[in-house]
GUVO-53717 format. One record per residue (C-alpha): residue in three letters; z, y, x; residue number from 1. Coordinates in steps of 0.5 Angstrom, whole numbers, m for minus. Last residue first. Example, Ala and Ser with C-alpha at 12.3 -4.5 7.8 and 13.67 -1.06 7.14 Angstrom:
<nodes>
[SER [14 m2 27] 2] [ALA [16 m9 25] 1] 
</nodes>
This chain:
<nodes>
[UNK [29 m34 m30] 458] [UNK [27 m33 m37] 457] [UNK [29 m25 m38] 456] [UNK [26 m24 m31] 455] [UNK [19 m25 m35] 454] [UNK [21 m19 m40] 453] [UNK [25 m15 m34] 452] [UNK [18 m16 m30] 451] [UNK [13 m13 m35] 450] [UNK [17 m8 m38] 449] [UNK [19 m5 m30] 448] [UNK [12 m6 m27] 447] [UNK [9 m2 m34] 446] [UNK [13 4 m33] 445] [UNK [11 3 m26] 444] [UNK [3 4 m28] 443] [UNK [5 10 m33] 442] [UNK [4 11 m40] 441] [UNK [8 5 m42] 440] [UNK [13 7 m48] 439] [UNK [18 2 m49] 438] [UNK [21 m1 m56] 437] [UNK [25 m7 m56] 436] [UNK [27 m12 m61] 435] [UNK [22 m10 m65] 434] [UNK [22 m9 m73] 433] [UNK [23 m2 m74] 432] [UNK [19 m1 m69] 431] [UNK [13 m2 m73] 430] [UNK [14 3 m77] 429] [UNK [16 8 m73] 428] [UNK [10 7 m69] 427] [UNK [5 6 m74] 426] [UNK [1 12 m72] 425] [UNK [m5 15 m76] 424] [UNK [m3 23 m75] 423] [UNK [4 23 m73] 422] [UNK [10 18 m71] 421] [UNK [10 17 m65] 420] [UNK [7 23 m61] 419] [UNK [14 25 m58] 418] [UNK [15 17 m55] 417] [UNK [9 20 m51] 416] [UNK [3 15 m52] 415] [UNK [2 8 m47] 414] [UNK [6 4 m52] 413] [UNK [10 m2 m51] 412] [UNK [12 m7 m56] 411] [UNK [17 m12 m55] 410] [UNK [18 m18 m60] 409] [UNK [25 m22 m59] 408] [UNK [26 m30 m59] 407] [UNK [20 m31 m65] 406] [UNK [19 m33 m72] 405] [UNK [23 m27 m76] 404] [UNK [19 m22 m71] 403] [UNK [12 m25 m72] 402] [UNK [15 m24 m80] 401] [UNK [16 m17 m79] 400] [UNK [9 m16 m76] 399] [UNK [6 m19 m82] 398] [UNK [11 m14 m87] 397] [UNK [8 m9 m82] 396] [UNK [1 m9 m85] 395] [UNK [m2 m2 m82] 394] [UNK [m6 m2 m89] 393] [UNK [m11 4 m86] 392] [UNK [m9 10 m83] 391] [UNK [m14 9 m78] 390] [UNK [m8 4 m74] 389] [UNK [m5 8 m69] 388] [UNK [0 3 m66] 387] [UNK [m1 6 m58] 386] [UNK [m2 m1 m56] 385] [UNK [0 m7 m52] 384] [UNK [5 m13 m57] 383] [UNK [9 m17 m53] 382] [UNK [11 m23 m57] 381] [UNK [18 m27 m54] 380] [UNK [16 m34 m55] 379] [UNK [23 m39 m56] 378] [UNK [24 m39 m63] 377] [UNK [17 m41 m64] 376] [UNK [10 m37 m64] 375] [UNK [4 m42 m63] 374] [UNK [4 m43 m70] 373] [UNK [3 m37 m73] 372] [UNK [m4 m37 m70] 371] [UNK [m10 m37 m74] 370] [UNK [m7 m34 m82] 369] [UNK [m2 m30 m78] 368] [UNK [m6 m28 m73] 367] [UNK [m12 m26 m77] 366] [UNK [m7 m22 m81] 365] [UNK [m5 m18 m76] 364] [UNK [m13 m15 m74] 363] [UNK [m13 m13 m80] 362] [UNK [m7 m10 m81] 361] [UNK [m7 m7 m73] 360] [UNK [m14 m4 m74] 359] [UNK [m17 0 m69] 358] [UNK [m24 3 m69] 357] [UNK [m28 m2 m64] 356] [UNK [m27 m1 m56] 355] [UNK [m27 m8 m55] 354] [UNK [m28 m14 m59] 353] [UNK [m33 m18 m55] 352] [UNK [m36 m13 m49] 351] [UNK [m28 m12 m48] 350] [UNK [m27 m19 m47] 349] [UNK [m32 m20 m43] 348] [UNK [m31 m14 m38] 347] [UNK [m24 m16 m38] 346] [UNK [m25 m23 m36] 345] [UNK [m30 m22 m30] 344] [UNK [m25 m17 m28] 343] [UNK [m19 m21 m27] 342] [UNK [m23 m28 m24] 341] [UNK [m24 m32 m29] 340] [UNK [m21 m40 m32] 339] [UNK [m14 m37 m34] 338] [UNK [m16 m30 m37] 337] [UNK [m23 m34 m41] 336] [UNK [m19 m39 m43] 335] [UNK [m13 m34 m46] 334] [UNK [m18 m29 m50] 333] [UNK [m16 m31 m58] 332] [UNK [m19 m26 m62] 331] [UNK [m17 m21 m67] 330] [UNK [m20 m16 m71] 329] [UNK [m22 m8 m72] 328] [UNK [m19 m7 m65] 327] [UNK [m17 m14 m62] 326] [UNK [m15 m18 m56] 325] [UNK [m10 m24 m56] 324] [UNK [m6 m28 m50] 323] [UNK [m2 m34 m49] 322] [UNK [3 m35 m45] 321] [UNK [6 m42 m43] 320] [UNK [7 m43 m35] 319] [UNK [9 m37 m34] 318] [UNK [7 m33 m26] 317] [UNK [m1 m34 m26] 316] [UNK [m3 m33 m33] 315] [UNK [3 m27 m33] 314] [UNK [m3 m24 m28] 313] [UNK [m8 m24 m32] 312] [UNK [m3 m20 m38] 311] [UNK [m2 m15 m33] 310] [UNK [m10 m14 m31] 309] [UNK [m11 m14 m39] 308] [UNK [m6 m8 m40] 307] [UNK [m10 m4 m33] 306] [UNK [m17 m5 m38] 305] [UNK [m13 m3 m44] 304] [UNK [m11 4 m41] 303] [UNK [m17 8 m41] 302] [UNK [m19 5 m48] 301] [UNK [m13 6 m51] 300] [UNK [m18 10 m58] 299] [UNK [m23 6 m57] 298] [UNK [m20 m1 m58] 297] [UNK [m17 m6 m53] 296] [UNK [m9 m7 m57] 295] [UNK [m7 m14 m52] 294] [UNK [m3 m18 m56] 293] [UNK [0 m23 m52] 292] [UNK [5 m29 m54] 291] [UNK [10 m31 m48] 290] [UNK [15 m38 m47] 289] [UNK [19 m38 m41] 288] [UNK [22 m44 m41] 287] [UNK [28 m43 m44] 286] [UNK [35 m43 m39] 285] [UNK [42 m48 m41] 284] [UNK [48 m44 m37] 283] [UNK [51 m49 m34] 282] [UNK [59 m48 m34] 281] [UNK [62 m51 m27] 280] [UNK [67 m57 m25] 279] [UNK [70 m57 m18] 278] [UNK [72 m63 m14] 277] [UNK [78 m62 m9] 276] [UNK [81 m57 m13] 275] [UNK [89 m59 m12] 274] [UNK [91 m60 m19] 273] [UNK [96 m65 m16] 272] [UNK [91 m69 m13] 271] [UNK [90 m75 m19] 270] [UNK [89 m68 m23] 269] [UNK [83 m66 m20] 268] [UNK [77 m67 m26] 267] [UNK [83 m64 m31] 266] [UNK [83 m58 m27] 265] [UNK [76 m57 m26] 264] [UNK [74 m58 m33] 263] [UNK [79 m53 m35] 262] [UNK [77 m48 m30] 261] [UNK [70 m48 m31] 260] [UNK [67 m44 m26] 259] [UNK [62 m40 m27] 258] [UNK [55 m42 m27] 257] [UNK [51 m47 m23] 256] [UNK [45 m43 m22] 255] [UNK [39 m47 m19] 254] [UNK [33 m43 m19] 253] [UNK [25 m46 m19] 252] [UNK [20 m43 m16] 251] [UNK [13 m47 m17] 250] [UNK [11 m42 m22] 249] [UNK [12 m35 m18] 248] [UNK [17 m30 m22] 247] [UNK [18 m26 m15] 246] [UNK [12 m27 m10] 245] [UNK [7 m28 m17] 244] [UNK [10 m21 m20] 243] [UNK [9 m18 m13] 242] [UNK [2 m20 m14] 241] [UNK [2 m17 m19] 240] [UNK [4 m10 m18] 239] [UNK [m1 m10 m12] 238] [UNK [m7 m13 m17] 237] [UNK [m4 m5 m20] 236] [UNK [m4 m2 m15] 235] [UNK [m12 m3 m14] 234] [UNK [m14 m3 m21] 233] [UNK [m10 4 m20] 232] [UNK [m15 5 m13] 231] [UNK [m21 3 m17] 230] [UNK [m19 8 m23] 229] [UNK [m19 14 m19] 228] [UNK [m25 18 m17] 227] [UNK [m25 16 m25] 226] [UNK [m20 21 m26] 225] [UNK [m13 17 m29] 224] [UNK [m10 22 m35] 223] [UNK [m9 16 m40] 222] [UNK [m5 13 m34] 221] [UNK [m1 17 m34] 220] [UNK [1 18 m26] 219] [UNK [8 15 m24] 218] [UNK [5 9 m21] 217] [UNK [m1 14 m18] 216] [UNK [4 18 m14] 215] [UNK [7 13 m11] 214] [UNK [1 10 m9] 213] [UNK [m1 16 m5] 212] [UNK [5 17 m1] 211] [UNK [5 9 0] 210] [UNK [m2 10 3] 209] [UNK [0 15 6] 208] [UNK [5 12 10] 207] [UNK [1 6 11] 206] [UNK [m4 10 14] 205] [UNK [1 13 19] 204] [UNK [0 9 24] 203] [UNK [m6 7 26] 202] [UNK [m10 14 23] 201] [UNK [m5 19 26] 200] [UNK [m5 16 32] 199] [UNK [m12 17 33] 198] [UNK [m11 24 29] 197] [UNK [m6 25 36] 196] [UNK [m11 23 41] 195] [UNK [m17 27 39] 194] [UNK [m11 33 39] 193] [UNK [m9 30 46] 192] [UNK [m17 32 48] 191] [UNK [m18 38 45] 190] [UNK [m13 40 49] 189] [UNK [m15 37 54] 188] [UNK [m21 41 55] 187] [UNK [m18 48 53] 186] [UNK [m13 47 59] 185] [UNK [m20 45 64] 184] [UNK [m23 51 61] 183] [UNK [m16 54 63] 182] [UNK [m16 52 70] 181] [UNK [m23 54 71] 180] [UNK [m21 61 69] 179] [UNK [m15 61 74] 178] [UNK [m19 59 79] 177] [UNK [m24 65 79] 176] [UNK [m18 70 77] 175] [UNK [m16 67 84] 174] [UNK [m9 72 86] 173] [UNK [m7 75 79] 172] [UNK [m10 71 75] 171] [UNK [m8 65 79] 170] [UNK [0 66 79] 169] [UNK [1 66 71] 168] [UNK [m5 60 71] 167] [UNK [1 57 75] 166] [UNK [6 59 70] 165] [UNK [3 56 65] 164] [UNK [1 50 68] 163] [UNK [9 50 70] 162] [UNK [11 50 63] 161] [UNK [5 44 60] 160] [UNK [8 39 65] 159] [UNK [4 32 62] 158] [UNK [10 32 57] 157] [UNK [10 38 55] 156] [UNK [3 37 53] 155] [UNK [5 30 50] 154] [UNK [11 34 46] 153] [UNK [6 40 43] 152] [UNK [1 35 41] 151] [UNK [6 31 37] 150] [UNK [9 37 33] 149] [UNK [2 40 32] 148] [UNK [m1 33 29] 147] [UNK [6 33 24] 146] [UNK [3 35 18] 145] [UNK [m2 29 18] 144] [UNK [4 25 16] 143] [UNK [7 19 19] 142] [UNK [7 20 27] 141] [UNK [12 14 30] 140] [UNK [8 12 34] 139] [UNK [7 18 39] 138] [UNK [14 17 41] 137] [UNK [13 23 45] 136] [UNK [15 18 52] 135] [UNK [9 14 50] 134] [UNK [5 19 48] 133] [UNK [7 22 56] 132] [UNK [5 16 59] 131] [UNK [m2 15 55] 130] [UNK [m5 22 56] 129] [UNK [m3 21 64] 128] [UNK [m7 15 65] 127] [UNK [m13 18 61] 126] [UNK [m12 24 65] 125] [UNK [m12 19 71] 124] [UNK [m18 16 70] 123] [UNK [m22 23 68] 122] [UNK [m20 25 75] 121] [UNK [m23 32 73] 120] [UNK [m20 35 80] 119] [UNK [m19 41 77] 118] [UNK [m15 38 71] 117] [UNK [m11 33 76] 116] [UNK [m9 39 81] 115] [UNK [m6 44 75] 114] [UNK [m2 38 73] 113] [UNK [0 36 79] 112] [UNK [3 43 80] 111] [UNK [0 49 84] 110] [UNK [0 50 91] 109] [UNK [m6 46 94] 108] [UNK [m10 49 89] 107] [UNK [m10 57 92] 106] [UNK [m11 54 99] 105] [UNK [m17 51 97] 104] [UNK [m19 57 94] 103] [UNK [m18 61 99] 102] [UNK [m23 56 103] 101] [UNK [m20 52 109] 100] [UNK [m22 54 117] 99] [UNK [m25 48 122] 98] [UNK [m31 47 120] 97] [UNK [m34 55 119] 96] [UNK [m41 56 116] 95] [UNK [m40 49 111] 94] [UNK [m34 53 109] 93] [UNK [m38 59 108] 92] [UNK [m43 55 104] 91] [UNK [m37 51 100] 90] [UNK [m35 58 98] 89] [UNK [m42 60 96] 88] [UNK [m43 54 92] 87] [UNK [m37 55 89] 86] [UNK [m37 63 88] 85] [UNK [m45 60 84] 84] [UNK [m41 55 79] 83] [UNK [m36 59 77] 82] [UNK [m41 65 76] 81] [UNK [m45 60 72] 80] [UNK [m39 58 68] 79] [UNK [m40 50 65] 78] [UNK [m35 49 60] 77] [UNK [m29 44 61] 76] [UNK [m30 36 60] 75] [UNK [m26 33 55] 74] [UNK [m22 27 56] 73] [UNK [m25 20 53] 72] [UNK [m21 18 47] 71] [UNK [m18 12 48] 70] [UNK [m21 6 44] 69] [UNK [m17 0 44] 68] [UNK [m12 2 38] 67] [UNK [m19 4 34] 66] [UNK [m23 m3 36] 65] [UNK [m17 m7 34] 64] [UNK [m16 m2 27] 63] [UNK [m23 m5 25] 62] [UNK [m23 m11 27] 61] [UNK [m17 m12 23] 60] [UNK [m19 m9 17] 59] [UNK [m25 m13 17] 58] [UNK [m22 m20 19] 57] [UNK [m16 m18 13] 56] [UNK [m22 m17 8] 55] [UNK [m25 m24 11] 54] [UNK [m18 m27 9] 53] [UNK [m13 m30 13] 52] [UNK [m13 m26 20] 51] [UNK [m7 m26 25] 50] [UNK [m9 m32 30] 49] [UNK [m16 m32 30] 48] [UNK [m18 m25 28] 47] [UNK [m13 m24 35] 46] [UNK [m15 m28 39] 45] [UNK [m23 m26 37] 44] [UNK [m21 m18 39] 43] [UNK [m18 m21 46] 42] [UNK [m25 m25 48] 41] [UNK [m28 m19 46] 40] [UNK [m24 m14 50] 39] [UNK [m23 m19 56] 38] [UNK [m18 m17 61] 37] [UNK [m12 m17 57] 36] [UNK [m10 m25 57] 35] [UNK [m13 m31 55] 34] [UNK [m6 m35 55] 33] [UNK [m1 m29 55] 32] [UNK [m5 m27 48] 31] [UNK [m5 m34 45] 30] [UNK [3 m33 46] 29] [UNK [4 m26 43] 28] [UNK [0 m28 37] 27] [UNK [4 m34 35] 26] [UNK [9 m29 36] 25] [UNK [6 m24 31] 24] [UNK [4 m31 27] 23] [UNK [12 m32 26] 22] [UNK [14 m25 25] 21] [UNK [10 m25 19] 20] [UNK [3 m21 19] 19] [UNK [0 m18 12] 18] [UNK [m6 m14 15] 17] [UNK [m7 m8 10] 16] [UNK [m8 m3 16] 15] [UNK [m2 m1 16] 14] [UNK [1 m9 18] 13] [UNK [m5 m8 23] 12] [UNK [m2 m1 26] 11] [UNK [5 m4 26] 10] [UNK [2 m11 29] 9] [UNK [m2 m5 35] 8] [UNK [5 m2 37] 7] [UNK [8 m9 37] 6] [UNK [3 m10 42] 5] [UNK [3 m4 47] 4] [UNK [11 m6 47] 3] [UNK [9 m13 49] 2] [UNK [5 m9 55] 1] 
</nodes>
C-alpha cells in the first residue's frame, strides 16, 4: 500500500498539487491512523493534509476520485444461440446426475485466464487488472502514444499467449466455448485499454503539460490564438513565480568574496604566517534599483498584456521599481501594480493609456519633464516595445539622457531583429544608446531577460 500511495502523490504533483516530502510523510501518517477503509474519511485525510488552496482542493478531489476509480470489467456480448446450447447443456445435465457436460470438460483444461473470463468474476478480473499493471510498470506511462505498449504488457501479464492457444484448441473442439472466450476477450480489452487512459490521465498529465509548455515558451507571442492566451497568462504567472522563489524579497546571500591574501597574511603574522584567520574581498552589491517603461500601444497589443504580467511580478521580487505605460503619452502605473491583483491592473492600465497610436518622443518627454528624477546611478531602465513610433520625432536625444543618468538601459523588443529598422522603427537609433538590446517575442526569451536583469543584483 505505501506503493500505492506514492503513485497517488506523483499523480497529485501532475495534477497541479505542490507536495514536499514533508507533507506526503505527514500525509502517510494521517493515512495509518484512519486507514483505507473509508473512501470519504480518506479523500478528506488527504485534502486536509495535502491541500493549501481551494484550487489545489479541487485538483486533489478530482485526481483522488480518478486514482480511486477502477474501471469496471466489461461484460461480454450476449449470443442467443450461446444462450440457448447452454440451457440446453444444463437441461441434459439436469436429465443425467452423475455425468459432466463437454463443455465443462472443455473448461477444466484451459488456462487461468481462460477460466477467470468465462467464470465473469468481476472481483477477480479487477484483482488480476491491478496486479498485472503493477508488474508493467503502468505508472510510468507519460504520452498517450504509448497506450498500445502498455496494453499489450497488462495482457501478457494476465497470460494473454496461452489464452490464445487455448481459443486455438476450442475452435476446433467447442466452437460455442470458443465464441464465448472471445466476447470475454474483447470485454477485457476494452477493459485494460479504460485502464490504460486512466493511467494516462493520472500520470502523464505533467508530462504533457510540460509538452505543452515548451511549446507555448518558445511560441511568439504576436502569433499567440485566442484559444491560447489564457494558458500563456497561465505560463507566464508560472515565470513569475519562479522569479519570486529565486530573487524573493526577504532572501538575502552572504558572499564573502575571494580571499585576501595580503590581509590574511598580515592578520596571521603572530602564528608564523600560519592561516589561522582568513581575510576576504567583500564585494559591495547595489540594491536593486528598476525603472519600467512598458510600450501598451495598438501596434504591441497582443504582447503588452504578457509585459504588464512580468512587470507585476518585479513589484513582488525588488524592492525599488517603478513602473510606467504609455503610447501616445506616459503615465506612472506603479500604485496600481502594487495594490491590484495582475489582471485588474492590466485591465486599468490598458483602459487608461492602451492601444492608442505610439509615440515614443511624446511620451519620452513626459518622463523627462515627470520623473527624471526617479533615475539614479543605481536604476537599470527596462524599456518594453517594439520602438515604432508613427515616424514621428522619436526623441532619442531624451533616451540618451536616461541612459547618461542610469546604471545601464535595456531595451527589449517583441519584433524580429530583421524588422529593426524599416518602416516607422526607431530601433537602430534608440539602440545606439542602450547597454543591451534583446529581442523578446517569446515567453522564454522574456524569462531569460528579465531573470539576467534582477540576477545582476544579487
Amino acid at each position: 500500500m505505501r506503493e500505492n500511495l506514492h503513485r497517488f502523490f506523483r499523480a497529485a504533483r501532475g495534477a497541479g498539487v505542490r507536495l514536499s516530502p514533508a507533507e506526503s510523510i505527514d500525509a502517510m501518517r494521517a493515512v495509518s491512523k484512519v486507514g483505507f477503509t473509508d473512501r470519504s474519511i480518506l479523500r478528506d485525510t488527504f485534502l486536509l493534509t495535502l491541500a493549501k488552496t481551494q484550487d489545489e482542493k479541487k485538483a486533489l478531489g478530482d485526481c483522488f476520485d480518478l486514482f480511486f476509480d477502477q474501471p469496471e470489467p466489461e461484460s461480454p456480448p450476449e449470443d442467443g444461440k450461446a444462450d440457448e446450447q447452454g440451457t440446453q447443456g444444463s437441461n441434459a445435465a439436469s436429465d443425467s446426475p452423475g455425468e459432466t457436460s463437454g463443455g465443462d470438460e472443455q473448461a477444466e483444461g484451459l488456462g487461468q485466464l481462460a477460466q477467470m473470463l468465462l467464470a465473469q468474476d468481476r472481483n477477480q478480473i479487477s484483482a488480476a487488472i491491478a496486479n498485472a499493471a503493477s508488474a508493467a510498470s503502468l505508472s510510468d506511462i507519460r504520452y498517450f502514444t504509448q497506450r498500445g505498449i502498455f496494453s499489450g504488457r497488462i495482457l501478457d501479464q494476465m497470460g494473454l499467449q496461452r489464452l490464445r492457444d487455448d481459443l486455438d484448441n476450442l475452435t476446433a473442439t467447442n466452437p460455442a466455448l470458443a465464441e464465448r472466450l472471445t466476447n470475454a476477450l474483447d470485454g477485457l480489452r476494452g477493459t485494460v485499454r479504460d485502464t490504460v487512459s486512466q493511467a494516462l490521465m493520472l500520470y502523464g498529465r505533467e508530462e504533457a503539460e510540460s509538452l505543452r509548455n515548451e511549446i507555448l515558451r518558445n511560441a511568439p507571442l504576436s502569433r499567440i490564438e485566442p484559444r491560447q492566451v489564457e494558458q500563456m497568462r497561465h505560463l507566464i504567472r508560472q515565470i513569475a513565480r519562479r522569479l519570486r522563489e529565486r530573487y524573493s524579497k526577504p532572501r538575502k546571500r552572504q558572499r564573502r568574496g575571494h580571499l585576501d591574501v595580503r590581509r590574511t597574511i598580515r592578520r596571521n603574522a603572530a602564528w608564523g604566517g600560519v592561516p589561522f584567520l582568513t581575510a576576504w574581498k567583500r564585494r559591495h552589491r547595489d540594491k536593486p534599483k528598476i525603472v519600467a517603461l512598458c510600450d501598451v500601444s495598438g501596434s504591441v497589443a497582443r504582447v503588452s498584456d504578457f509585459f504588464l504580467l512580468l512587470i507585476h511580478s518585479l513589484h513582488e521580487v525588488v524592492d525599488d521599481v517603478r513602473s510606467f505605460a504609455f503610447s501616445g503619452h506616459l503615465i506612472e502605473v506603479s500604485d496600481i501594480l502594487e495594490s491590484k491583483s495582475p489582471e485588474e491592473a492590466m485591465s486599468e492600465i490598458m483602459s487608461k493609456v492602451g492601444f492608442g497610436s505610439s509615440d515614443y518622443g511624446s511620451s519620452l518627454d513626459d518622463f523627462e519633464h515627470g520623473w527624471m528624477n526617479a533615475i539614479t546611478p543605481q536604476t537599470t531602465v527596462i524599456v518594453l516595445g517594439d520602438a515604432r513610433s508613427n515616424n514621428l520625432d522619436p526623441r532619442a536625444d531624451v533616451l540618451r539622457r536616461i541612459a547618461e543618468r542610469s546604471k545601464r538601459l535595456v531595451w527589449l523588443n517583441p519584433e524580429g531583429r530583421m524588422a529593426w529598422g524599416w518602416g516607422d522603427s526607431e530601433m537602430p537609433r534608440y539602440s545606439t544608446f542602450c547597454t543591451v538590446v534583446r529581442q523578446c517575442a517569446t515567453a522564454k526569451q522574456l524569462e531569460r531577460a528579465v531573470s539576467d536583469i534582477v540576477a545582476s543584483y544579487q
